[in-house]
N, CA, C and O atoms as a GROMACS GRO file, in nm:
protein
  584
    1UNK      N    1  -1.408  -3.186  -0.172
    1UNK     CA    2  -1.295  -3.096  -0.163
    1UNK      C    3  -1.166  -3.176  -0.175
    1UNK      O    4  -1.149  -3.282  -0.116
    2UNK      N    5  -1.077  -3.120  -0.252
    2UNK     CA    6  -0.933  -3.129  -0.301
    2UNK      C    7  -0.876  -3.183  -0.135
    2UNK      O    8  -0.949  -3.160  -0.038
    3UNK      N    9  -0.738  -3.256  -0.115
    3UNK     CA   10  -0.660  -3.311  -0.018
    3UNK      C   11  -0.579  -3.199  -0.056
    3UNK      O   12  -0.524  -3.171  -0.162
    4UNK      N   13  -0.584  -3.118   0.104
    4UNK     CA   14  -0.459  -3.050   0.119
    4UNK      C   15  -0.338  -3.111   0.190
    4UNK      O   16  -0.353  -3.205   0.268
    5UNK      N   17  -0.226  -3.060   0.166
    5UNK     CA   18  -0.090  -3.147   0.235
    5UNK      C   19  -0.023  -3.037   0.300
    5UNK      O   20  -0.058  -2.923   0.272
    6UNK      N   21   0.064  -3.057   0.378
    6UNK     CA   22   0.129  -2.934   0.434
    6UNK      C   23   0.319  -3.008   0.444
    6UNK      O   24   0.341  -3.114   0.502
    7UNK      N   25   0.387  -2.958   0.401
    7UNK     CA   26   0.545  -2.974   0.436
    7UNK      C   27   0.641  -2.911   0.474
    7UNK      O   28   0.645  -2.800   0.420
    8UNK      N   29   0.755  -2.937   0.569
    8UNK     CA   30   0.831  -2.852   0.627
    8UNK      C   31   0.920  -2.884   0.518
    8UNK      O   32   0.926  -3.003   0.488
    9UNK      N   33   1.000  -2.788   0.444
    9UNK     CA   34   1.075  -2.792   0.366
    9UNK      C   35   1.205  -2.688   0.384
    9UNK      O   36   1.204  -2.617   0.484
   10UNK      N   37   1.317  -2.676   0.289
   10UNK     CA   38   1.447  -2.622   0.301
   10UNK      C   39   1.406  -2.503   0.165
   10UNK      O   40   1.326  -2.521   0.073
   11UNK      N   41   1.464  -2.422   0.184
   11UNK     CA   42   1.446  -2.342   0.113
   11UNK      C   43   1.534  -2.331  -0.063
   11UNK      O   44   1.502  -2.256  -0.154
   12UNK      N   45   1.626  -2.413  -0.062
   12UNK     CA   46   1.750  -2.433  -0.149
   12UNK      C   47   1.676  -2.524  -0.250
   12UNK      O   48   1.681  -2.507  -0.372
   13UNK      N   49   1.593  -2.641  -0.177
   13UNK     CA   50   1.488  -2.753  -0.284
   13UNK      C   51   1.388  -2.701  -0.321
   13UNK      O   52   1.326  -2.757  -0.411
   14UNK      N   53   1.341  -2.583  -0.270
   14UNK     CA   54   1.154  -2.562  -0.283
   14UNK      C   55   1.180  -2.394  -0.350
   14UNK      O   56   1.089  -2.321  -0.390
   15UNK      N   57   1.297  -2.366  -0.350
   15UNK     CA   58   1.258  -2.159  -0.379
   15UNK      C   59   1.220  -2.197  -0.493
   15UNK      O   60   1.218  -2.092  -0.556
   16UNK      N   61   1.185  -2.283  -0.566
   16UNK     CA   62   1.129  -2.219  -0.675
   16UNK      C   63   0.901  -2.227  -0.652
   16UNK      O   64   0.816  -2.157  -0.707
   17UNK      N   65   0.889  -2.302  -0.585
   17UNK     CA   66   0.760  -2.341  -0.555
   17UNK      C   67   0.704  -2.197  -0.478
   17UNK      O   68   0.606  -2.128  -0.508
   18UNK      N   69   0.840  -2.175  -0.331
   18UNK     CA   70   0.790  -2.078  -0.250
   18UNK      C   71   0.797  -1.984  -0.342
   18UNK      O   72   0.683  -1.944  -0.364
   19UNK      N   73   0.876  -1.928  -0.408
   19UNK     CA   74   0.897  -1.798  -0.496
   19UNK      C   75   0.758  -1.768  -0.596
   19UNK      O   76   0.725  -1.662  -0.648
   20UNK      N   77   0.697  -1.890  -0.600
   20UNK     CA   78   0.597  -1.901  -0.722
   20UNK      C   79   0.480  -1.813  -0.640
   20UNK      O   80   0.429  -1.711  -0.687
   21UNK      N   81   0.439  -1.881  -0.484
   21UNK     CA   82   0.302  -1.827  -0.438
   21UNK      C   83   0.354  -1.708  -0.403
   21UNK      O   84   0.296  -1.616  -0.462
   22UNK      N   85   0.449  -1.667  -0.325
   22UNK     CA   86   0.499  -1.518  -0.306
   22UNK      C   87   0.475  -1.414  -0.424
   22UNK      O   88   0.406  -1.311  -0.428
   23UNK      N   89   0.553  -1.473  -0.517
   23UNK     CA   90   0.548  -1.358  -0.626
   23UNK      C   91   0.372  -1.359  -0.655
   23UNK      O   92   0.313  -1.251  -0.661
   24UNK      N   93   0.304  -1.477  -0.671
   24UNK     CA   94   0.172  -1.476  -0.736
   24UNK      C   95   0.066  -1.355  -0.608
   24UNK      O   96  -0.005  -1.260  -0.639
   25UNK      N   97   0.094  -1.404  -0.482
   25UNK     CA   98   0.011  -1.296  -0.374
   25UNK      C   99   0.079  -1.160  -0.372
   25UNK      O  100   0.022  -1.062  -0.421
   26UNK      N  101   0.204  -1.152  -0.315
   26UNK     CA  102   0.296  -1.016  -0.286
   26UNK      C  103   0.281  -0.930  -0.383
   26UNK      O  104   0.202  -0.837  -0.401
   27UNK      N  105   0.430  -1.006  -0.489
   27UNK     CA  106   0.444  -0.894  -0.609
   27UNK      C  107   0.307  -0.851  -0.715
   27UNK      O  108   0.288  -0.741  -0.766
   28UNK      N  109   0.234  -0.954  -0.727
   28UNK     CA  110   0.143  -0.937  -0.816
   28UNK      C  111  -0.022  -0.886  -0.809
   28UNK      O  112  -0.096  -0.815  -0.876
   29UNK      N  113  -0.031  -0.965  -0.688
   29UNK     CA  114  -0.179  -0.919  -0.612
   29UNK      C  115  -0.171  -0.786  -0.576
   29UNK      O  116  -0.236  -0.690  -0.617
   30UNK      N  117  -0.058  -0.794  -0.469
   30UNK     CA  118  -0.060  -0.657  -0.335
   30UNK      C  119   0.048  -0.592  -0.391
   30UNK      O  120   0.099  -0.538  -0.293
   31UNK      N  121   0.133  -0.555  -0.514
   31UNK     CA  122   0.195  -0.486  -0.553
   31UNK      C  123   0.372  -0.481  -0.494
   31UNK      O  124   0.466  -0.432  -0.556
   32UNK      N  125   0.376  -0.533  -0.387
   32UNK     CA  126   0.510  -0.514  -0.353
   32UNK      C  127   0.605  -0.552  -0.426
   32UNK      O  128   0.616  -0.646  -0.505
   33UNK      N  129   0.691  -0.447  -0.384
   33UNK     CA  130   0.827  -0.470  -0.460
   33UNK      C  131   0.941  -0.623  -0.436
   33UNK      O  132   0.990  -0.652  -0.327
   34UNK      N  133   0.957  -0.686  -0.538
   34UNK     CA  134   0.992  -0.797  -0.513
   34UNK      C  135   1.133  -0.758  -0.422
   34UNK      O  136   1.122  -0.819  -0.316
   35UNK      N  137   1.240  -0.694  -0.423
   35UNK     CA  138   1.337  -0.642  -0.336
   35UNK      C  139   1.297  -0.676  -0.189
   35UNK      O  140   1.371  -0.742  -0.116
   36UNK      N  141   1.173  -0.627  -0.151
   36UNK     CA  142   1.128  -0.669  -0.042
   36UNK      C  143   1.110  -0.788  -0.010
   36UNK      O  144   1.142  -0.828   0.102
   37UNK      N  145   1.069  -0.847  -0.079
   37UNK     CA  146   0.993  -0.932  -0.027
   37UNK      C  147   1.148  -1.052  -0.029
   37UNK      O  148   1.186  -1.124   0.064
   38UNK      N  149   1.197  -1.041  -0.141
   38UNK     CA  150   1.343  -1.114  -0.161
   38UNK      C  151   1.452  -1.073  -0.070
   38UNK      O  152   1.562  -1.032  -0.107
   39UNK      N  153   1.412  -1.088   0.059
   39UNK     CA  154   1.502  -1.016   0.141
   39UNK      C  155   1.675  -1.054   0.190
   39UNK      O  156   1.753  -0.985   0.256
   40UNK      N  157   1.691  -1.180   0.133
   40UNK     CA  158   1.811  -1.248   0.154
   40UNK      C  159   1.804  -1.336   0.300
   40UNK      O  160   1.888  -1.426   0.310
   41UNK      N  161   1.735  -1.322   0.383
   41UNK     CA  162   1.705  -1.423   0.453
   41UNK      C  163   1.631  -1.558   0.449
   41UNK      O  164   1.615  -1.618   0.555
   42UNK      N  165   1.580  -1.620   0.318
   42UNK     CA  166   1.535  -1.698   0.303
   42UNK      C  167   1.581  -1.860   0.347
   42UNK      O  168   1.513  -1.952   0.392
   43UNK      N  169   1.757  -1.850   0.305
   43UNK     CA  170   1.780  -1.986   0.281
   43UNK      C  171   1.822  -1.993   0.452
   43UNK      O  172   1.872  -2.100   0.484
   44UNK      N  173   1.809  -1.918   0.533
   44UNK     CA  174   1.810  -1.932   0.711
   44UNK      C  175   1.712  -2.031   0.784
   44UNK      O  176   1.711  -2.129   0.858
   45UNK      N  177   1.636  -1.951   0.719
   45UNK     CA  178   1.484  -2.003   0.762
   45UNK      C  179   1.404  -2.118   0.708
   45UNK      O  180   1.413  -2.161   0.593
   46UNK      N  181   1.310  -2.173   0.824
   46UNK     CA  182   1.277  -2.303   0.789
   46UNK      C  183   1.075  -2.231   0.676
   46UNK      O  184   1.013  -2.125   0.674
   47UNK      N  185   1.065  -2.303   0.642
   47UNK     CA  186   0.972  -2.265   0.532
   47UNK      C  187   0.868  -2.422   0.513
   47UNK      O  188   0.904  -2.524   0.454
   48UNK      N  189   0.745  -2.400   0.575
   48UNK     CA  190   0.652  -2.451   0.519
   48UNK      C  191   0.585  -2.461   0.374
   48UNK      O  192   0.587  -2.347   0.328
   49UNK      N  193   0.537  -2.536   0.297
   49UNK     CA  194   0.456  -2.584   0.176
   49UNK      C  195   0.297  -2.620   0.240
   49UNK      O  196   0.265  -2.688   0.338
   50UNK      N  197   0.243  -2.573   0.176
   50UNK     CA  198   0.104  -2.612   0.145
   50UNK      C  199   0.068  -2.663  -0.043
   50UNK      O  200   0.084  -2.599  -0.147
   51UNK      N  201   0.028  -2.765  -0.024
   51UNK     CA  202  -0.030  -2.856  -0.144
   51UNK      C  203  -0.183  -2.856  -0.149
   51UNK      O  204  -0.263  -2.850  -0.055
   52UNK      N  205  -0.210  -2.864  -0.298
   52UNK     CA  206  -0.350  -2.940  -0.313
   52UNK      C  207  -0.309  -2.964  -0.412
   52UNK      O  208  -0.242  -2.885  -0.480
   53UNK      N  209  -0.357  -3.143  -0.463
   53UNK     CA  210  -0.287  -3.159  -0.600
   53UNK      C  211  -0.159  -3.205  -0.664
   53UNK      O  212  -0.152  -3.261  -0.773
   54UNK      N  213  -0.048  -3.171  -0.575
   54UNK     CA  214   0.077  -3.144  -0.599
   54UNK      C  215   0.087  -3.037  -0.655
   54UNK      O  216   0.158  -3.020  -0.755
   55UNK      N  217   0.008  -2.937  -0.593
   55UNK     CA  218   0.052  -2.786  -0.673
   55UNK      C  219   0.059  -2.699  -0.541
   55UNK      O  220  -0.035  -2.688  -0.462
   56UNK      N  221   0.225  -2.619  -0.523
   56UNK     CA  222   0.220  -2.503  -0.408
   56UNK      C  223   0.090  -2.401  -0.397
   56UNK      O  224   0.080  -2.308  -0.477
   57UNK      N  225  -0.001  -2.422  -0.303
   57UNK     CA  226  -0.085  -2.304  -0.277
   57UNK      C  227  -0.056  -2.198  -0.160
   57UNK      O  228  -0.107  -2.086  -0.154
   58UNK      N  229   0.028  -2.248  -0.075
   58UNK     CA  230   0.030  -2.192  -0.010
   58UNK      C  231   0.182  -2.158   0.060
   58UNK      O  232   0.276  -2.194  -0.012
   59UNK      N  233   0.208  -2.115   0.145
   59UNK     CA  234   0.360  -2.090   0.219
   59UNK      C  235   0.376  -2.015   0.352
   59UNK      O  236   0.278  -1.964   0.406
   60UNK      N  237   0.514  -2.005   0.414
   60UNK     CA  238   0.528  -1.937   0.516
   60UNK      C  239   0.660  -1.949   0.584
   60UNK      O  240   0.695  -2.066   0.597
   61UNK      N  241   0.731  -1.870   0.623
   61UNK     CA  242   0.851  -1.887   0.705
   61UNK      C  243   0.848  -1.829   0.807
   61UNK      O  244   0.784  -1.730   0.841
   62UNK      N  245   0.986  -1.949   0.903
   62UNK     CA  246   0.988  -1.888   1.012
   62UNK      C  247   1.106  -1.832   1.067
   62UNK      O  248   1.157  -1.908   1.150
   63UNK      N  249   1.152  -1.751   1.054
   63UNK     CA  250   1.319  -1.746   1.092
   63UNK      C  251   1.362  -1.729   1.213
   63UNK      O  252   1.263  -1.704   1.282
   64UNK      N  253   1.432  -1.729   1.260
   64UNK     CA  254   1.509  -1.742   1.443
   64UNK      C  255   1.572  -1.591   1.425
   64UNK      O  256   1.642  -1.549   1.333
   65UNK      N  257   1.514  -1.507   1.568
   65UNK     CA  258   1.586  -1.404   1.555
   65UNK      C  259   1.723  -1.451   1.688
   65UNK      O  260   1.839  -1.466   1.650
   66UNK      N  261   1.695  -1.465   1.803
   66UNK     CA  262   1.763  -1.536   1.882
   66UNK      C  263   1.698  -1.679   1.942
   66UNK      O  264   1.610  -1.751   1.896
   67UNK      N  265   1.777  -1.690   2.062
   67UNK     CA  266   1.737  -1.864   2.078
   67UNK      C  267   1.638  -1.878   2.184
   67UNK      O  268   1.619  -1.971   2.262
   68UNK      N  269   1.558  -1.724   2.168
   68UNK     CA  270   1.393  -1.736   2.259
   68UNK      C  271   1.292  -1.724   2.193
   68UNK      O  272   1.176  -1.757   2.217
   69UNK      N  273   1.368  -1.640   2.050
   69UNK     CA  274   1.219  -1.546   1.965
   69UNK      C  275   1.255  -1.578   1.826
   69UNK      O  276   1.360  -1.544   1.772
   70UNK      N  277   1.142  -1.658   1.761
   70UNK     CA  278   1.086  -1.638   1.622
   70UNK      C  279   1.011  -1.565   1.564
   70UNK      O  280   0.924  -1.518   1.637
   71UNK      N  281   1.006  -1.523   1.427
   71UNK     CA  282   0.963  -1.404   1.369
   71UNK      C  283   0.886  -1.488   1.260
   71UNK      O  284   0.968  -1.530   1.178
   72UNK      N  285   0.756  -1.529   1.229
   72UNK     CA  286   0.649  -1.587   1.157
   72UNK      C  287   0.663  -1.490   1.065
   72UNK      O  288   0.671  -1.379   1.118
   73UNK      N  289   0.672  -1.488   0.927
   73UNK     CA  290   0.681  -1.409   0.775
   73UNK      C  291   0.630  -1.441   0.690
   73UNK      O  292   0.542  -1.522   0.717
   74UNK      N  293   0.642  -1.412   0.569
   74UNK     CA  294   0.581  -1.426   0.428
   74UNK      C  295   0.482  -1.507   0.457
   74UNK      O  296   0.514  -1.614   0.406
   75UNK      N  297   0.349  -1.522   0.526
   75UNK     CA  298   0.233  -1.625   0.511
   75UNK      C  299   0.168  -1.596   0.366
   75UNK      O  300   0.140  -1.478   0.350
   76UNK      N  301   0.144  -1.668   0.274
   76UNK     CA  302   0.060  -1.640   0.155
   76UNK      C  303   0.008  -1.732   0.117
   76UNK      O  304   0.081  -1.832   0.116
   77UNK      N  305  -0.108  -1.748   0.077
   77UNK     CA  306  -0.155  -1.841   0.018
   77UNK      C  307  -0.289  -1.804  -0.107
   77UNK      O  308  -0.390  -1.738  -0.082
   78UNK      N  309  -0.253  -1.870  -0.252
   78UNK     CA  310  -0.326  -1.811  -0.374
   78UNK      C  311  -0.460  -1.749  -0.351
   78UNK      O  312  -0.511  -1.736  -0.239
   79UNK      N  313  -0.498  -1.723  -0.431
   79UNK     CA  314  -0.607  -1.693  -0.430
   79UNK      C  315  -0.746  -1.745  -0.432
   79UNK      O  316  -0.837  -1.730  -0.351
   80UNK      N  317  -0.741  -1.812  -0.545
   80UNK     CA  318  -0.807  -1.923  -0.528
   80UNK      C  319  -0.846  -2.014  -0.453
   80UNK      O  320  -0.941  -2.090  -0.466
   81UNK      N  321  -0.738  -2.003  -0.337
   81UNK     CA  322  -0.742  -2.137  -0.256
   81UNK      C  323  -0.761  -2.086  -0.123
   81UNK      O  324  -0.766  -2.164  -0.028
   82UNK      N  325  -0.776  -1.906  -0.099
   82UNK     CA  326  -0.848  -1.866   0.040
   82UNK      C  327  -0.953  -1.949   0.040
   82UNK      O  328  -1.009  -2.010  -0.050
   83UNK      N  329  -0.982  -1.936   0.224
   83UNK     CA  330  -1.103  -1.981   0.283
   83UNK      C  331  -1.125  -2.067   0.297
   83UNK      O  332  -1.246  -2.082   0.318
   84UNK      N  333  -1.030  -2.214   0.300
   84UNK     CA  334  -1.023  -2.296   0.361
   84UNK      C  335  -0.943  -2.364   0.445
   84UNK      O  336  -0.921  -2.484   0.461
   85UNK      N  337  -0.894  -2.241   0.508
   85UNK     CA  338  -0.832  -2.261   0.639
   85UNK      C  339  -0.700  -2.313   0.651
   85UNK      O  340  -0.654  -2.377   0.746
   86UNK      N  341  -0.632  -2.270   0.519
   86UNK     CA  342  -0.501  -2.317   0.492
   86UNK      C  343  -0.409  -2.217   0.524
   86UNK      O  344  -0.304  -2.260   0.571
   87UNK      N  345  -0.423  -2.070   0.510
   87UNK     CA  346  -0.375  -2.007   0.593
   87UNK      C  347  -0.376  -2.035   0.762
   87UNK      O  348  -0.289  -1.980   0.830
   88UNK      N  349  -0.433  -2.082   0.798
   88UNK     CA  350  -0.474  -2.082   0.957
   88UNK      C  351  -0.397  -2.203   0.987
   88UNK      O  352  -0.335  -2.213   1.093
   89UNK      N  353  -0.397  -2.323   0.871
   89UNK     CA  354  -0.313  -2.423   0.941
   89UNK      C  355  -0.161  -2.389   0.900
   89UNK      O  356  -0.060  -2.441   0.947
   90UNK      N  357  -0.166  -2.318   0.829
   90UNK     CA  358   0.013  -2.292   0.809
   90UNK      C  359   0.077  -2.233   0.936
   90UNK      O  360   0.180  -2.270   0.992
   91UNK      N  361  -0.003  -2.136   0.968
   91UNK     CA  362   0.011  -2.102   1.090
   91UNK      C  363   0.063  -2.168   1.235
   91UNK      O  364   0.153  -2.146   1.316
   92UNK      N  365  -0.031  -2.248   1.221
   92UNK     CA  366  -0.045  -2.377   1.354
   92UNK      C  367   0.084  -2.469   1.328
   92UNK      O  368   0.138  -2.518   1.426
   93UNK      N  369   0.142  -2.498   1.182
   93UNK     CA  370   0.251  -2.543   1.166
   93UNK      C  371   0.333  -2.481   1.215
   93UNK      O  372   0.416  -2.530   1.292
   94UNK      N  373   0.327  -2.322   1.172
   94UNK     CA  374   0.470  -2.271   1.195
   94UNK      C  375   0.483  -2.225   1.362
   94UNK      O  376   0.597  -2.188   1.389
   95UNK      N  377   0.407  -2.221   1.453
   95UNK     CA  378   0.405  -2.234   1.595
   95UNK      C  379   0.429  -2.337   1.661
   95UNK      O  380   0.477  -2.332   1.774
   96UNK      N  381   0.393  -2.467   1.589
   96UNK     CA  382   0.444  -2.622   1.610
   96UNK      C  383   0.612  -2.622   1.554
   96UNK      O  384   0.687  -2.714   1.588
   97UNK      N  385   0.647  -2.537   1.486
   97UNK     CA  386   0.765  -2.546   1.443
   97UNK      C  387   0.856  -2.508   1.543
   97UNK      O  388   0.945  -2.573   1.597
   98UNK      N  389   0.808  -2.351   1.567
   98UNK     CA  390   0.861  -2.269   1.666
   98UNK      C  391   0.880  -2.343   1.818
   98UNK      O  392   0.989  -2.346   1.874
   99UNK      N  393   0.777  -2.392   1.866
   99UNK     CA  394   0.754  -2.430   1.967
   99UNK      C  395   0.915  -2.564   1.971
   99UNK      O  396   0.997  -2.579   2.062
  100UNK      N  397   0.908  -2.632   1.845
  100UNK     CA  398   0.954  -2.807   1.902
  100UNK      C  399   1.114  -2.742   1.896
  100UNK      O  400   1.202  -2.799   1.962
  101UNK      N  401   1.158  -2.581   1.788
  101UNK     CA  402   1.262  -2.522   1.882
  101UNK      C  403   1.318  -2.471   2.003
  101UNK      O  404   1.434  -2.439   2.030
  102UNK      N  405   1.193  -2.471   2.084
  102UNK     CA  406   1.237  -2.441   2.240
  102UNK      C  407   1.214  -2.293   2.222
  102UNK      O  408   1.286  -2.216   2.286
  103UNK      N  409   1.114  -2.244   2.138
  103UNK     CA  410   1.109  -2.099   2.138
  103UNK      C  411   1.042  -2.038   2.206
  103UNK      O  412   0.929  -2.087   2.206
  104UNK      N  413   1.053  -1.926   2.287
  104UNK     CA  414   0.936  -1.887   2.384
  104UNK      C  415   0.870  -1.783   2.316
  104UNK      O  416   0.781  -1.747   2.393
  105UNK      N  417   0.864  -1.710   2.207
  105UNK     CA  418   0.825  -1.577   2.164
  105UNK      C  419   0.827  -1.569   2.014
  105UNK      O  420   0.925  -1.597   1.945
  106UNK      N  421   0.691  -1.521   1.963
  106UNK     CA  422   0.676  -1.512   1.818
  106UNK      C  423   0.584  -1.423   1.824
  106UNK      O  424   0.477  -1.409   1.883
  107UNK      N  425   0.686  -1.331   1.708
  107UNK     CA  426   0.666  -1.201   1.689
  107UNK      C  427   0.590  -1.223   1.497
  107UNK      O  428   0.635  -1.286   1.401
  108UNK      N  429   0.472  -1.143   1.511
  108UNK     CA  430   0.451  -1.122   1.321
  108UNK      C  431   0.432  -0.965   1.303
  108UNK      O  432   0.400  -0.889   1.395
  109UNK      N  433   0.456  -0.926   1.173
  109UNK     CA  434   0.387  -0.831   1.138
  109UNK      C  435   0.266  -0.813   1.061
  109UNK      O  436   0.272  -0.765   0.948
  110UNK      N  437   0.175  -0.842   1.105
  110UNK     CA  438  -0.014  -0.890   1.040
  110UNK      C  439  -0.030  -0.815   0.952
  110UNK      O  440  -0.048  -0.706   1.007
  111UNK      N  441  -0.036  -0.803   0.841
  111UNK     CA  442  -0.137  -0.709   0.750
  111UNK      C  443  -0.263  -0.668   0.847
  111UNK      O  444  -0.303  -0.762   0.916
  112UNK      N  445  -0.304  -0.591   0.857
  112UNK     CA  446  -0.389  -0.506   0.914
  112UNK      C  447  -0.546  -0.590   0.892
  112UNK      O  448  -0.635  -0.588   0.977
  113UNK      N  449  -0.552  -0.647   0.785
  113UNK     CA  450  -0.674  -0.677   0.737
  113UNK      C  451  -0.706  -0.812   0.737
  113UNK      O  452  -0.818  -0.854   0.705
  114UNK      N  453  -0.588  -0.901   0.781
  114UNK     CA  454  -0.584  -1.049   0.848
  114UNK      C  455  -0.568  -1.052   0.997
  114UNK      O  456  -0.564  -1.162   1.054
  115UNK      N  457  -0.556  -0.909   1.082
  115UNK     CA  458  -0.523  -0.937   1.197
  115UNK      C  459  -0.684  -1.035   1.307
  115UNK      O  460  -0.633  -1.056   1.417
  116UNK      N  461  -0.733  -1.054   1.308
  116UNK     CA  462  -0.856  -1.142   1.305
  116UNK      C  463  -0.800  -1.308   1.293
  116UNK      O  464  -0.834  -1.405   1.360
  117UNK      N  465  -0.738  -1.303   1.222
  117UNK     CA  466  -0.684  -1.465   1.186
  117UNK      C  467  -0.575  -1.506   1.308
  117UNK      O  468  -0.547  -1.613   1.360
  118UNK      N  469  -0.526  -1.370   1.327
  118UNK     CA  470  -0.405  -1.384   1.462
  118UNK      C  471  -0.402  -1.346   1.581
  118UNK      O  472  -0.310  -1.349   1.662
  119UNK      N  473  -0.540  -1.297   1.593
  119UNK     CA  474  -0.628  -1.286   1.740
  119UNK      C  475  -0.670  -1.437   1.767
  119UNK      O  476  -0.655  -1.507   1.868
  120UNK      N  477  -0.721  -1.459   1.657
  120UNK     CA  478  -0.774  -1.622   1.734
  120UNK      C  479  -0.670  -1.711   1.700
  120UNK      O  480  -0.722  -1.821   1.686
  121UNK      N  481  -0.533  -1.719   1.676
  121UNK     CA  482  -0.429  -1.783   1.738
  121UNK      C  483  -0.374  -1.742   1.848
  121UNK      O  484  -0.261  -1.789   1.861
  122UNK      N  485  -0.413  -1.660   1.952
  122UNK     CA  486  -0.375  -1.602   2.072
  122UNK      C  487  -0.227  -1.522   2.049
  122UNK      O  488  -0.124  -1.515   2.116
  123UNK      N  489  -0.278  -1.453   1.891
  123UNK     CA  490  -0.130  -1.347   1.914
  123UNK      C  491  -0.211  -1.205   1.967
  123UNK      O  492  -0.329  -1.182   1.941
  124UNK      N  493  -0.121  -1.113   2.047
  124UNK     CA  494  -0.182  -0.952   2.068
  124UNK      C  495  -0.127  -0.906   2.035
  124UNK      O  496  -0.006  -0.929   2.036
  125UNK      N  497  -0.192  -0.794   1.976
  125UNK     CA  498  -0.144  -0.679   1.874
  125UNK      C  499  -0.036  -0.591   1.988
  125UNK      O  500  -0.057  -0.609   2.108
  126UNK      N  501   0.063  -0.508   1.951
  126UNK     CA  502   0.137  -0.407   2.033
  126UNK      C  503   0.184  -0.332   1.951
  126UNK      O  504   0.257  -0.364   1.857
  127UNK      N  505   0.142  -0.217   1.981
  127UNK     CA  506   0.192  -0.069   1.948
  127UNK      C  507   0.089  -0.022   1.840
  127UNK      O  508  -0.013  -0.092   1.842
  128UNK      N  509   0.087   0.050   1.772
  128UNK     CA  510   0.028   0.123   1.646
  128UNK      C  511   0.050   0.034   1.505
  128UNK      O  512   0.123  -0.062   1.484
  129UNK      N  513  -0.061   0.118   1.400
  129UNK     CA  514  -0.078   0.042   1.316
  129UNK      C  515   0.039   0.070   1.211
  129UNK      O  516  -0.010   0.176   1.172
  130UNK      N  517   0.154   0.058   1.134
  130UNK     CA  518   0.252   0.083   1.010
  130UNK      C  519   0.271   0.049   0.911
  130UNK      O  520   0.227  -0.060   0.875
  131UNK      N  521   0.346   0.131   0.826
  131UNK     CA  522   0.331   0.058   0.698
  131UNK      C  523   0.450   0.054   0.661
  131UNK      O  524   0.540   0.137   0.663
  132UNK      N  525   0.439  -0.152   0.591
  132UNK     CA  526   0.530  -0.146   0.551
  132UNK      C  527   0.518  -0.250   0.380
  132UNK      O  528   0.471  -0.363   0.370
  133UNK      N  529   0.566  -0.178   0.285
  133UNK     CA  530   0.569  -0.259   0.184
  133UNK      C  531   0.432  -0.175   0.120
  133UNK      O  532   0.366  -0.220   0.027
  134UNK      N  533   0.407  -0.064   0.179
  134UNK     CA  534   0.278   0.043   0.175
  134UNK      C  535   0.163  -0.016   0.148
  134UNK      O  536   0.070   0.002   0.070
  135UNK      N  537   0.206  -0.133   0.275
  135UNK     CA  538   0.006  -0.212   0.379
  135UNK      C  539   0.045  -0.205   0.509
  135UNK      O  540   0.136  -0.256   0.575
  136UNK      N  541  -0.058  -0.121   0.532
  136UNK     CA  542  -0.095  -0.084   0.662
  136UNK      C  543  -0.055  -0.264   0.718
  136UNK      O  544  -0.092  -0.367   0.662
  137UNK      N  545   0.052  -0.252   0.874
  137UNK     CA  546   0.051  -0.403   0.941
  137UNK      C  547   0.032  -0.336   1.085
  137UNK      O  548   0.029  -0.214   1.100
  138UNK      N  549   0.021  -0.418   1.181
  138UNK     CA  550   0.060  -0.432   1.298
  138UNK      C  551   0.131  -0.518   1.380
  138UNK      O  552   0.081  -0.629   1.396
  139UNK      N  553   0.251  -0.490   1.442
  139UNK     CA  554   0.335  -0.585   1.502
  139UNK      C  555   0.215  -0.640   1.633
  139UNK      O  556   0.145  -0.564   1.699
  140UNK      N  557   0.221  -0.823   1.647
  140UNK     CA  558   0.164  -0.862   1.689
  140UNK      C  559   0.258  -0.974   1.772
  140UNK      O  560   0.350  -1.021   1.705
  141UNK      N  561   0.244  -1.029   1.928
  141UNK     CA  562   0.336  -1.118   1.937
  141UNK      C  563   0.256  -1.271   2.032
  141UNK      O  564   0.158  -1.230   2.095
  142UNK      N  565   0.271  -1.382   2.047
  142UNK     CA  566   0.218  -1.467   2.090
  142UNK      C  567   0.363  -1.516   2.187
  142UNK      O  568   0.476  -1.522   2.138
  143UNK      N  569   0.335  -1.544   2.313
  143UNK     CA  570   0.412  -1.645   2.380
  143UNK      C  571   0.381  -1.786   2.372
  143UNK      O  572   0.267  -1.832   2.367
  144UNK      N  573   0.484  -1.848   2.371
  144UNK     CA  574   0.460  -2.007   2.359
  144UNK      C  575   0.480  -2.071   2.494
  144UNK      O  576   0.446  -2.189   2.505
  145UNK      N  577   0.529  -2.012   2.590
  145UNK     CA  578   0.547  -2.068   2.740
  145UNK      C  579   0.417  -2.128   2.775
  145UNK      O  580   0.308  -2.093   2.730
  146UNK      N  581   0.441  -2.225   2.865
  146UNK     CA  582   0.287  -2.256   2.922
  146UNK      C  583   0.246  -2.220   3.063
  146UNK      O  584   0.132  -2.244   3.102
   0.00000   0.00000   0.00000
């Protein structure tokens, strides 16, 4: 198996890499409207890379809503390159991220059909299931306190 890499990156050097797996999962796979997904909060937020190769497979941001709670977003990673747990470590990055901000609270909105991946990162689901980007999600939130 291929060497995966993982990097915390700026969004101003890499939108074109992040823009690549977004558009390739979001707009193209799952249909969403790029409007969405291009929400203008990007260059805020800190944004992980996933590599194999030197090729973006994967991604994720995290943006600061205030100075207790982060909001985990756009996780995607190709297609090709599900199922080896590169989603799951992007993850673990972006909670290591959250965390070395002094954050106590991270909030996602799960696609409905990955929520399994964010049970066993000790996030819990709250409230009902919605749609947004017309996929069924559920707001899910993890504390980082110990």
């Amino acid at each position: 198996m291929s060497h995966i890499t993982f990097k915390s990156v700026n969004y101003k050097d890499y939108s074109a890499a992040i823009q690549g797996v977004r558009r390739s999962v979001f707009h193209i796979e799952q249909g969403v409207d790029p409007a969405l997904d291009l929400d203008g909060k990007d260059e805020t937020a800190d944004h992980i890379l996933a590599y194999m190769e030197n090729q973006p497979v994967g991604t994720v941001r995290v943006r600061y809503l205030d100075h207790q709670t982060a909001k985990i977003e756009r996780l995607a990673v190709l297609s090709d390159f599900r199922g080896r747990g590169i989603g799951k470590t992007l993850m673990e990055k972006a909670l290591e991220l959250a965390a070395q901000n002094q954050i106590n609270t991270v909030v996602i909105h799960a696609q409905d059909y990955v929520k399994s991946l964010y049970l066993k990162l000790g996030f819990l689901p709250e409230g009902e299931l919605f749609e947004e980007a017309g996929i069924a999600h559920v707001k899910m939130i993890k504390s980082l306190k110990s």
